[in-house]
C-alpha positions as CSV (number, residue, x, y, z in Angstrom):
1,X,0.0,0.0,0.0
2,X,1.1,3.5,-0.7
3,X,2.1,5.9,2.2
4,X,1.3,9.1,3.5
5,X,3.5,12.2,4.1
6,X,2.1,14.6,6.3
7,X,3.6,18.3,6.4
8,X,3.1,20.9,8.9
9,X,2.5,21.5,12.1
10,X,2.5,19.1,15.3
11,X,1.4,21.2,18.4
12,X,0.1,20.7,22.5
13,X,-3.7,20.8,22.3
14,X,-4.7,22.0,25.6
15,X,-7.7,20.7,26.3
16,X,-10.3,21.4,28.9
17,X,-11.4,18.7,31.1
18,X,-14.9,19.3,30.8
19,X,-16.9,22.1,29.3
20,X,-17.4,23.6,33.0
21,X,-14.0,23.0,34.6
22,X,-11.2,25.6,33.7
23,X,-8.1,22.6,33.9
24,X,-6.8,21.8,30.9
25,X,-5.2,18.6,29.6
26,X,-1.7,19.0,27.6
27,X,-2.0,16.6,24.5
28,X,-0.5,15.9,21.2
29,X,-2.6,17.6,18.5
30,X,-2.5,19.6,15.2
31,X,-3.9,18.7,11.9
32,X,-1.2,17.4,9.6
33,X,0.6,15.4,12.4
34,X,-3.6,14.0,13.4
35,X,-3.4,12.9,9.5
36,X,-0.2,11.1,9.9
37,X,-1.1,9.5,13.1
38,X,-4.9,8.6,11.9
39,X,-3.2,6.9,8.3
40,X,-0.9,4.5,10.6
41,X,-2.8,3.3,13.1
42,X,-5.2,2.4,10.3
43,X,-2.7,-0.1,9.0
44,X,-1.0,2.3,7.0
45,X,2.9,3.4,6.5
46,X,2.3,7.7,8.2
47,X,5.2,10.0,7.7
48,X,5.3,13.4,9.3
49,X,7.5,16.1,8.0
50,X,7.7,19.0,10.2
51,X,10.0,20.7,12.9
52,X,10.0,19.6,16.6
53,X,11.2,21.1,19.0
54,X,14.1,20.3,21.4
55,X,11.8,21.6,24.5
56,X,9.6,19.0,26.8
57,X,7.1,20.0,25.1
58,X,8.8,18.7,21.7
59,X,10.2,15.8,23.2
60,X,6.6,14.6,24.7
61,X,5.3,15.4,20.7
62,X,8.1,13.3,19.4
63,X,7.6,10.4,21.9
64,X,3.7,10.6,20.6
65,X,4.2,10.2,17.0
66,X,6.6,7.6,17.7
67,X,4.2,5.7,20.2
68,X,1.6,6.1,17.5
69,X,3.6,4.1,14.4
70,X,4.5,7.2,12.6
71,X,8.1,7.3,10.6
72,X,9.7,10.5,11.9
73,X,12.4,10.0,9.3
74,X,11.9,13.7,7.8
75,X,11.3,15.4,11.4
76,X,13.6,18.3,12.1
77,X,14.5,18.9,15.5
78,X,14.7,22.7,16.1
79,X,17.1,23.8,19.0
80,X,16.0,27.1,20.8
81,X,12.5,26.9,19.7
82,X,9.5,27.0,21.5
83,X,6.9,24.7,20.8
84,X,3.1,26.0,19.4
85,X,0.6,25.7,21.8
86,X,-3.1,26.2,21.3
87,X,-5.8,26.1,24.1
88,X,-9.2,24.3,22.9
89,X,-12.6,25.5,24.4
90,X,-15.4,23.5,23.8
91,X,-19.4,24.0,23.6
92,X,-22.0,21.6,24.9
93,X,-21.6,20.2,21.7
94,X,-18.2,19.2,21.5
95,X,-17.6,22.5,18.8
96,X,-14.4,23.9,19.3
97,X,-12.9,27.5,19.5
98,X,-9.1,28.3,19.5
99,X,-6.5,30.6,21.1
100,X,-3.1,29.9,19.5
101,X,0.3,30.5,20.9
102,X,2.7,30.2,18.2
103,X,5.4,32.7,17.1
104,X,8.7,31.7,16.1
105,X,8.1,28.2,17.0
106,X,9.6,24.9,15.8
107,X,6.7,23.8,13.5
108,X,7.1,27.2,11.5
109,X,11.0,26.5,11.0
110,X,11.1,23.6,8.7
111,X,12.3,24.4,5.3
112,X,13.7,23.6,2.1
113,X,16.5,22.0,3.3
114,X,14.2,19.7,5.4
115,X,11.9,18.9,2.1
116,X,15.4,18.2,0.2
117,X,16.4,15.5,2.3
118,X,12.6,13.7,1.8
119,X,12.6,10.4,-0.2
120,X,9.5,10.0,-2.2
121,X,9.6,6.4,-3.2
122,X,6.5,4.9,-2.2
123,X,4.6,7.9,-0.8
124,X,1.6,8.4,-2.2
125,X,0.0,11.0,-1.0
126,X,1.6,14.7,0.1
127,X,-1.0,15.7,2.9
128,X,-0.8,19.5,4.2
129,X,-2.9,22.4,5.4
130,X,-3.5,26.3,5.7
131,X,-1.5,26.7,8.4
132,X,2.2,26.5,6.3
133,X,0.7,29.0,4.5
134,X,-0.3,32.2,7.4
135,X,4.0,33.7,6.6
136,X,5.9,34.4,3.2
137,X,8.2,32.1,4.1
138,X,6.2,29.1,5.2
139,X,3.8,29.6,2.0
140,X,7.1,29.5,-0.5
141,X,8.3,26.2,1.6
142,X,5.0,25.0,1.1
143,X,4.9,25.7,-2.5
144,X,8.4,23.9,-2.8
145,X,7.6,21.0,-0.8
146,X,4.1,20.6,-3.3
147,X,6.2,21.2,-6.1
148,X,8.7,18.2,-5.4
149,X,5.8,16.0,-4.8
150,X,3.9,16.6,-7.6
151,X,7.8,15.8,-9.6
152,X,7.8,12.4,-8.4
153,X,4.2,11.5,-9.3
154,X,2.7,12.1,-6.1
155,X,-0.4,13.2,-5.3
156,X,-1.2,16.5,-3.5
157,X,-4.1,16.5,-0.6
158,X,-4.8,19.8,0.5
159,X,-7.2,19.9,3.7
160,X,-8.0,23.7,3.8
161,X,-8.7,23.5,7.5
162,X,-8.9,27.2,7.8
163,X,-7.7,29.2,11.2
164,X,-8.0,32.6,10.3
165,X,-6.8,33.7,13.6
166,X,-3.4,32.6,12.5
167,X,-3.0,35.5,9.3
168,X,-1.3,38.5,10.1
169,X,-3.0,39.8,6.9
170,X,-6.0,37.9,6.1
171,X,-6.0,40.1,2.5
172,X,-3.2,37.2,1.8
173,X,-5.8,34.3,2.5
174,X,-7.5,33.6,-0.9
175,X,-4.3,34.1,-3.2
176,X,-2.5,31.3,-1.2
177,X,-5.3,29.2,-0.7
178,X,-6.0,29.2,-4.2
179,X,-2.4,28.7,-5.7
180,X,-1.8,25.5,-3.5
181,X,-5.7,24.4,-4.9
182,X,-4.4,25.3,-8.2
183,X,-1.5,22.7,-7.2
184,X,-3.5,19.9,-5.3
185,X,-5.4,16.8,-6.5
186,X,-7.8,16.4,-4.2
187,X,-9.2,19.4,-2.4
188,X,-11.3,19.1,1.4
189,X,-13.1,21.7,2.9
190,X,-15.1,22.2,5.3
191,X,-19.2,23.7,4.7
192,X,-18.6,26.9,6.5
193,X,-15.0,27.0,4.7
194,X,-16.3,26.6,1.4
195,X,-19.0,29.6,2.5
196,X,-16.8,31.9,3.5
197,X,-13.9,31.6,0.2
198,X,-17.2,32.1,-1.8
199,X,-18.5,34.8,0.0
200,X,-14.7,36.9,-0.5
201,X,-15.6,36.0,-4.4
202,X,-19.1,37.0,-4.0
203,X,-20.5,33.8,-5.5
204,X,-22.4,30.9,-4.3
205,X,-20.8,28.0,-3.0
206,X,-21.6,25.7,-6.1
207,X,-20.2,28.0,-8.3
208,X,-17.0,28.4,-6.6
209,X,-16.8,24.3,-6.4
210,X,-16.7,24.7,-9.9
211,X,-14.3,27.7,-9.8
212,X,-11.8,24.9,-8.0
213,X,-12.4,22.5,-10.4
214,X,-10.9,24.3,-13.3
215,X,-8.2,25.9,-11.2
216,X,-7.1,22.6,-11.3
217,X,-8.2,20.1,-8.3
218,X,-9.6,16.9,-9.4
219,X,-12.1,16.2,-6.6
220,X,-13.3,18.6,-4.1
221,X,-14.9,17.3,-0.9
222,X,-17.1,19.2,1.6
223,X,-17.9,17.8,4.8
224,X,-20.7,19.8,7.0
225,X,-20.6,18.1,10.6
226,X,-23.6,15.5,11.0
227,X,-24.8,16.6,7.4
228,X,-24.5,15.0,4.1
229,X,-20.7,15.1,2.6
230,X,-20.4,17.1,-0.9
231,X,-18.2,15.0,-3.4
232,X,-17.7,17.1,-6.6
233,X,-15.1,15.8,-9.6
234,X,-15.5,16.9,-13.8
235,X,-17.4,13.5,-14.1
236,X,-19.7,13.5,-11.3
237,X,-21.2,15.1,-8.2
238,X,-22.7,13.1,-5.3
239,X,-23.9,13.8,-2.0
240,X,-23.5,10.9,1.1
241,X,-24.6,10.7,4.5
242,X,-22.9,9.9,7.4
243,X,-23.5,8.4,10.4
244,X,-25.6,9.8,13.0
245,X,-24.0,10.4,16.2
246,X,-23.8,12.5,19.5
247,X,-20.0,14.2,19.6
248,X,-18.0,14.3,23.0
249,X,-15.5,16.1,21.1
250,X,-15.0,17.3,17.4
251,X,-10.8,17.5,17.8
252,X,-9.6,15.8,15.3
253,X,-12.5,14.3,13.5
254,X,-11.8,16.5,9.8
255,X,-8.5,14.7,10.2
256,X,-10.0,11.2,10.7
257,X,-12.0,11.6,7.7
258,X,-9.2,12.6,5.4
259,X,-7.1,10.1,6.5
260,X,-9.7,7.4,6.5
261,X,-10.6,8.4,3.0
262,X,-7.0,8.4,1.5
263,X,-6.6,4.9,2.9
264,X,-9.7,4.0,1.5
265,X,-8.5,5.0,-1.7
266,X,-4.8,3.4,-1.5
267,X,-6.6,0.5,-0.4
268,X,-9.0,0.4,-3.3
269,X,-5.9,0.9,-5.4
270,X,-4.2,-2.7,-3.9
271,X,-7.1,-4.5,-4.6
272,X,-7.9,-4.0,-8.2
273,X,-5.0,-4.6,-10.6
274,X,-7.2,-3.1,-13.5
275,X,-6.4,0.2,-11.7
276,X,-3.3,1.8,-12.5
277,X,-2.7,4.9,-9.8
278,X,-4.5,6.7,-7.4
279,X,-5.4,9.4,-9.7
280,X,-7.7,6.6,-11.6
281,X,-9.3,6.2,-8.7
282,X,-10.3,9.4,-7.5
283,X,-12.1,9.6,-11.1
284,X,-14.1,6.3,-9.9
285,X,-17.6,6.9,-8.6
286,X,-17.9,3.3,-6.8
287,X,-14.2,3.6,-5.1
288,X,-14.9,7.8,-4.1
289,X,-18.1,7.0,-2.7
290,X,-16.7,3.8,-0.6
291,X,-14.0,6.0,0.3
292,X,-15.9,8.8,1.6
293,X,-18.7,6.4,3.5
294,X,-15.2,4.8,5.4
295,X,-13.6,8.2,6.4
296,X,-16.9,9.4,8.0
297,X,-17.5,6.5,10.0
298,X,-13.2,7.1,11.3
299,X,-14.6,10.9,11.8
300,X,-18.1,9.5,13.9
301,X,-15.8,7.4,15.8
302,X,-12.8,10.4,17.1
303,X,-15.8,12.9,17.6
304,X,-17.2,10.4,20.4
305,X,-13.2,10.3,22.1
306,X,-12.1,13.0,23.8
307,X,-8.1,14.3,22.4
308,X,-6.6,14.1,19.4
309,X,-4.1,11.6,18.8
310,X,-5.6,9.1,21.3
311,X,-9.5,9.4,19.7
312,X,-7.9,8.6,16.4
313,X,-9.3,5.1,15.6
314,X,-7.2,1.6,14.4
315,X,-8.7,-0.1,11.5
316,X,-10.4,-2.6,13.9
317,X,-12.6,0.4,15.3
318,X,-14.3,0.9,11.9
């Protein structure tokens, strides 16, 4: 089976202990490093690519991905950084809201002579966010990093995963979004995400789905919580339900469903040798659609765990 790289950001999720107590629990978190973590204990081969760093709070991150089966191979270890820190407040309904602390840290200090020492054989997918893209010089590593991928046949998933909070100038938002959607294969968004890109180009959200399409992703998804996921490609547009559940806690679950998904796909890929590559597969109705119904039920099952990295299911959970 293919592997995943994952590239970005691992950070401490502090998390309260319940919605009325003020504690809060330290734990391994942040999107790309979720991905990484969610692909291997699925059975899968999880790289991260990002900096660490050298603090407790870095070696307690490192320790975690290890733990968890992901290859730290490409992990950068960043002396005299601090690590990013973000506190996590949740509703009654397990909805989230963010303060991040992150300037100058570790995860924001991995570059292009990181990405030069990758070796692509046998990745499949390049993973990554929004977040590499909130400074000039994250957003050009970024761009690098894609570009590399996408020269050894790779293909590019690009989980929007918006945290505007993060953007020093937030005029900067839809030029970078759009050049690494411009870049990507496959393209996930969140409802509200897709809203508000279309709203900046003051068009609905269908149109701008089909704005994304000929920028040059091959399949956008939308997922909208408990609601019907949006699967849009040039050959066909679907809408799937997913499972019906009440959340404890939503950390993490966008990052479940992608990575649940992309194994679907790379394990769809192993099974039929009348398939070539995974980009014939994410033109496949029957293999999109099984792929989509998988990564919801991983999502259904980390919104009923409370963390990150520990709600994140193995392949026996599913």
């Amino acid at each position: 089976m293919f592997s995943l790289l994952s590239y970005g950001e691992v950070l401490v999720d502090f998390l309260p202990t319940s919605v009325n107590d003020p504690s809060y629990i330290p734990l391994a978190g942040g999107a790309p490093a979720n991905v990484a973590v969610a692909y291997a204990k699925l059975g899968g081969t999880g790289y991260f690519a990002g900096g660490i760093s050298e603090d407790n709070f870095g070696n307690m991150l490192m320790q975690s991905l290890e733990n968890e089966g992901v290859n730290t191979d490409f992990v950068k270890r960043i002396e005299g950084a601090n690590t990013a820190l973000v506190l996590v407040s949740l509703d009654s309904r397990g909805e989230r809201t963010f303060n991040f602390y992150r300037h100058n840290t570790a995860d924001m200090q991995y570059g292009i002579s990181q990405v030069n020492k990758i070796n692509w054989q046998n990745i499949g997918f390049f993973h990554f966010c929004s977040n590499t893209l909130t400074s000039q010089p994250m957003y050009s590593d970024t761009l690098y990093a894609i570009r590399n991928a996408k020269r050894n046949n790779v293909l590019i998933s690009f989980d929007v995963n918006l945290r505007q909070q993060l953007w020093h100038d937030l005029s900067l938002l839809m030029s970078r979004v759009e050049a690494c959607i411009e870049a990507s294969d496959i393209v996930k968004l969140s409802k509200d995400e897709a809203e508000y890109l279309a709203e900046i180009k003051q068009v609905d959200v269908n149109f701008y789905v089909q704005q994304l399409l000929l920028l040059g992703a091959k399949l956008i998804v939308i997922t909208d919580g408990p609601n019907p996921v949006q699967v849009t490609c040039a050959s066909f547009s679907i809408m799937l339900t997913v499972p019906k559940i009440s959340p404890v806690d939503t950390t993490g679950a966008g990052d479940s469903f992608i990575s649940g998904f992309l194994f679907s796909l790379a394990k769809s890929l192993g099974e039929h040798e009348n398939i070539n590559s995974l980009y014939e597969i994410i033109e496949q109705r029957e293999h999109v659609s099984s792929a989509v119904l998988f990564g919801a039920n991983c999502g259904a099952f980390t919104c009923q765990k409370k963390g990150a990295f520990t709600a994140l299911p193995h392949l026996t959970d599913i």
